[in-house]
C-alpha positions as CSV (number, residue, x, y, z in Angstrom):
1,X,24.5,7.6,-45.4
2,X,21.3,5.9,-43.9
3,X,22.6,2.4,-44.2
4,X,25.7,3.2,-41.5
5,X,23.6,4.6,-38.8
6,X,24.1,2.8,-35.5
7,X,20.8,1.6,-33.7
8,X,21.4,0.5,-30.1
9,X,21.5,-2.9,-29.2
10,X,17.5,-4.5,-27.8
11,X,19.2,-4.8,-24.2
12,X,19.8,-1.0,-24.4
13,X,16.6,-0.1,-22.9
14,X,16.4,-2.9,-20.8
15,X,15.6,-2.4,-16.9
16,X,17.5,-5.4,-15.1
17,X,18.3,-5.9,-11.3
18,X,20.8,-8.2,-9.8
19,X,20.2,-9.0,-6.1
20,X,23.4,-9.1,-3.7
21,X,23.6,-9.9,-0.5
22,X,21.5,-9.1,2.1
23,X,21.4,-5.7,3.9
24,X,23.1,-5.3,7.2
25,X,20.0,-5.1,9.5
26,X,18.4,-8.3,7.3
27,X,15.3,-6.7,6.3
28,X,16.5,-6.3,2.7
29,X,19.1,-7.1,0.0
30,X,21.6,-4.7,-1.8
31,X,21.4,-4.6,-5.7
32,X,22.3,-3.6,-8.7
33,X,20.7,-1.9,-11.5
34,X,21.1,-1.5,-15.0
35,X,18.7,0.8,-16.7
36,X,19.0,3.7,-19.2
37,X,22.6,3.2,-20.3
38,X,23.8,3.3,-16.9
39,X,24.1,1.6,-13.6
40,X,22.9,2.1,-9.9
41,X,23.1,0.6,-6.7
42,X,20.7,0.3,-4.0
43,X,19.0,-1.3,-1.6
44,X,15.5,-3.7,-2.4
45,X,13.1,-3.8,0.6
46,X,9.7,-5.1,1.3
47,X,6.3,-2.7,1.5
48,X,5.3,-2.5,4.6
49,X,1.4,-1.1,5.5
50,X,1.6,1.9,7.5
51,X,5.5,3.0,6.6
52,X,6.2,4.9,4.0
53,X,7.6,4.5,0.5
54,X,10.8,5.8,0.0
55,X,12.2,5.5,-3.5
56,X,10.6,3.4,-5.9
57,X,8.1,0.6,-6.2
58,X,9.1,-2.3,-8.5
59,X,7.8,-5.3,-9.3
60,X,10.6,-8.0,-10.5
61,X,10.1,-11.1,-12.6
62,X,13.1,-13.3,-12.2
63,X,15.0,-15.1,-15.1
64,X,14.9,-18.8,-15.3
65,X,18.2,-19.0,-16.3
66,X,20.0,-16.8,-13.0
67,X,17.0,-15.7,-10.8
68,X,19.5,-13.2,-9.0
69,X,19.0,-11.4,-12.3
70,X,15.6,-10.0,-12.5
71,X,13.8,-8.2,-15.2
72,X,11.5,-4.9,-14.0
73,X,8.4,-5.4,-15.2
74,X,6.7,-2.4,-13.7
75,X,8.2,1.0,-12.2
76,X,6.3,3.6,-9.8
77,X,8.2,6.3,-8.6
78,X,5.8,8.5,-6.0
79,X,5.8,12.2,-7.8
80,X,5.8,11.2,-10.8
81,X,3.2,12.4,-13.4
82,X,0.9,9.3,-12.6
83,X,0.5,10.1,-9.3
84,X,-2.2,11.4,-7.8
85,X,-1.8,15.9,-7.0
86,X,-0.7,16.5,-3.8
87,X,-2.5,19.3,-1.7
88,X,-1.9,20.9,1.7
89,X,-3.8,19.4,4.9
90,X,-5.0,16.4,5.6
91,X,-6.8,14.0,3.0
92,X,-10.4,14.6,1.9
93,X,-12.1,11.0,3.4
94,X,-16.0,11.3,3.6
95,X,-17.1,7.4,3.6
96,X,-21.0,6.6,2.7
97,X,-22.2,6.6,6.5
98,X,-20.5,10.2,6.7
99,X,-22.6,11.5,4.3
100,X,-25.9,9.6,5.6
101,X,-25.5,11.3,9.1
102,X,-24.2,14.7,7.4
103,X,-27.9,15.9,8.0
104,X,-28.3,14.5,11.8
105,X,-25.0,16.1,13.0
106,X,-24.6,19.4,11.6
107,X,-28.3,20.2,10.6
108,X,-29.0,23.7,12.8
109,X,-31.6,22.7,15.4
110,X,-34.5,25.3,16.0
111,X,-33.7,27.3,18.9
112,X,-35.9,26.8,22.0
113,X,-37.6,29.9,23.5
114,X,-36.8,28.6,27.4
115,X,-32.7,28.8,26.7
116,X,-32.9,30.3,30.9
């Protein structure tokens, strides 16, 4: 019967956190998070240039009603299919003044006849 199929509730697919106290060394909070049926804990933490991202990158937009409860607006987790290939070595950086002296620094220069 079509008419008795269950749909899930709108907050179903809902992404929420709920911030907890901070973390023991201060430089974060613990939290809670309710996403995909099911709920995780973790710990929230500032970027910081220079360190690495470990886990995920959200962005949160707080409720006016409780802003301990926040609503994820946006998700990145590094791997994912968005995310640029990885490849072996170091990265592939050739700025604009690179390529202007290209020429100037690895050009071959003629040989002089007087070497001794």
């Amino acid at each position: 019967m079509a008419g008795d199929e269950k749909t899930p509730p709108e907050d179903a697919k809902a992404d929420v956190v709920v911030l907890g106290p901070p973390t023991a060394d201060g430089g974060g909070v613990h939290v809670l998070r309710a996403r995909e049926e099911r709920i995780e804990t973790g710990e929230l933490r500032s970027l910081e240039e220079g360190r690495p991202i470990t886990g995920e990158v959200l962005t949160l937009a707080p409720r006016k009603d409780n802003p301990r409860v926040c609503d994820v607006k946006e998700s990145f987790v590094p791997g994912d299919a968005t995310a640029p290939a990885k490849t072996k070595g170091p990265a592939q950086v050739a700025t604009q003044a690179y390529r202007d002296n290209w020429e100037e620094v690895f050009a071959r220069r003629p040989r002089s006849a007087d070497l001794n």
